[in-house]
C-alpha positions, 0 to 999 in steps of 0.5 A, a space after each residue: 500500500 503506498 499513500 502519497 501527495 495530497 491530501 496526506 502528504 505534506 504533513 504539518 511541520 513534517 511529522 507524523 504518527 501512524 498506526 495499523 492491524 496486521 496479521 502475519 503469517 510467518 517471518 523468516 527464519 534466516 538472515 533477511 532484511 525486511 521492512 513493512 514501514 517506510 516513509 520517505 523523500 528528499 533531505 531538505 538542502 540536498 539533492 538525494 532521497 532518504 526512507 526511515 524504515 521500521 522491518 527487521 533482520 536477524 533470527 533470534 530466538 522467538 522469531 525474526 528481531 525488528 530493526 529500525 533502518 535508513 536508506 538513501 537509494 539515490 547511491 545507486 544511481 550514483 547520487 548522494 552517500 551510501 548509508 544502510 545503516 540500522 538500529 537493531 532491538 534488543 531481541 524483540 521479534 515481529 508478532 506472528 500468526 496474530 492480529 497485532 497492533 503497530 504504532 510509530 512516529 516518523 519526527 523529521 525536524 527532530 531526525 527521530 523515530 518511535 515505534 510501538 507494538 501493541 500500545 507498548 513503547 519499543 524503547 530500544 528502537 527509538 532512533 535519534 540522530 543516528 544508529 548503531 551503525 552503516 553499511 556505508 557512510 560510517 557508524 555515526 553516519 547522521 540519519 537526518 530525515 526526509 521531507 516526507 512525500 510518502 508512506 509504504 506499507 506492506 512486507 518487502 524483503 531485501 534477499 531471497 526469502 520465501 513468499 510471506 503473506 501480510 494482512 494490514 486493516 485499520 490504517 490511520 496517519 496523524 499529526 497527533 498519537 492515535 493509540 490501538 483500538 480496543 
């Protein structure tokens, strides 16, 4: 699901709340980068773009351990630094085989980002200003924010994975925290 431009986007000083049910059938078992969460456009003053990305990665025990993720794909056209950098949880996993609740918060002017699972703060992948590390660009690569023109929702996996399915309902995005329905 991709939203973008008008009515949505742009969001009132560049921040916004969202918030979504989704079931998942399975996650992976092995190393696979994977994201459901994305929102992204161009860095303000610069001429390349960048996704703040909530998915996951490595297997731990108890499923596949969420991640937080910035991305500045305009590198592979040759514009702008590459990044890949992340923020992994300290063992929390995507919830499968259940409806589960997921909230965040992508807050451009603070470079920051916040999620939730099932109303409770994800402390420990709240990103503000940088990560734990890069791909490219160095570990305190600055994950500065987008101006955000649009928002992804839905399961992608960056290496060979089997096939996943992924039911999402009740979408809402805000200016303001929505909170889980009851």
């Amino acid at each position: 699901m991709r939203v973008e431009g008008s009515p949505v986007f742009p969001v009132e000083g560049n921040s916004f709340y969202g918030r979504m049910m989704f079931w998942l059938e399975s996650a992976p078992t092995a190393s696979v980068h994977w994201t459901f969460i994305e929102a992204g456009g161009t860095v303000p003053g610069q001429d390349y773009r960048a996704l703040y990305r909530y998915g996951g990665q490595h297997p731990v025990e108890g499923g596949s351990q969420l991640m937080a993720n910035y991305e500045t794909p305009d590198f592979y056209s040759g514009i702008g630094p590459k990044t890949d950098c992340w923020l992994h949880s300290q063992g929390k996993v995507v919830p499968v085989g259940r409806w589960a609740c997921v909230e965040w918060q992508y807050d451009g002017p603070n470079n920051t980002m916040r999620i939730w699972m099932d109303g409770m703060a994800l402390e420990d992948l709240t990103m503000t200003g940088k990560g734990q590390g890069c791909g490219g660009g160095g570990d305190d690569f600055p994950w500065t924010a987008p101006t955000f023109n649009h928002l992804e929702l839905g399961w992608e996996s960056f290496q060979q994975d089997d096939a996943r399915t992924i039911w999402i309902d009740d979408v809402v995005i805000s200016t303001m925290p929505i909170g889980c329905p009851e």
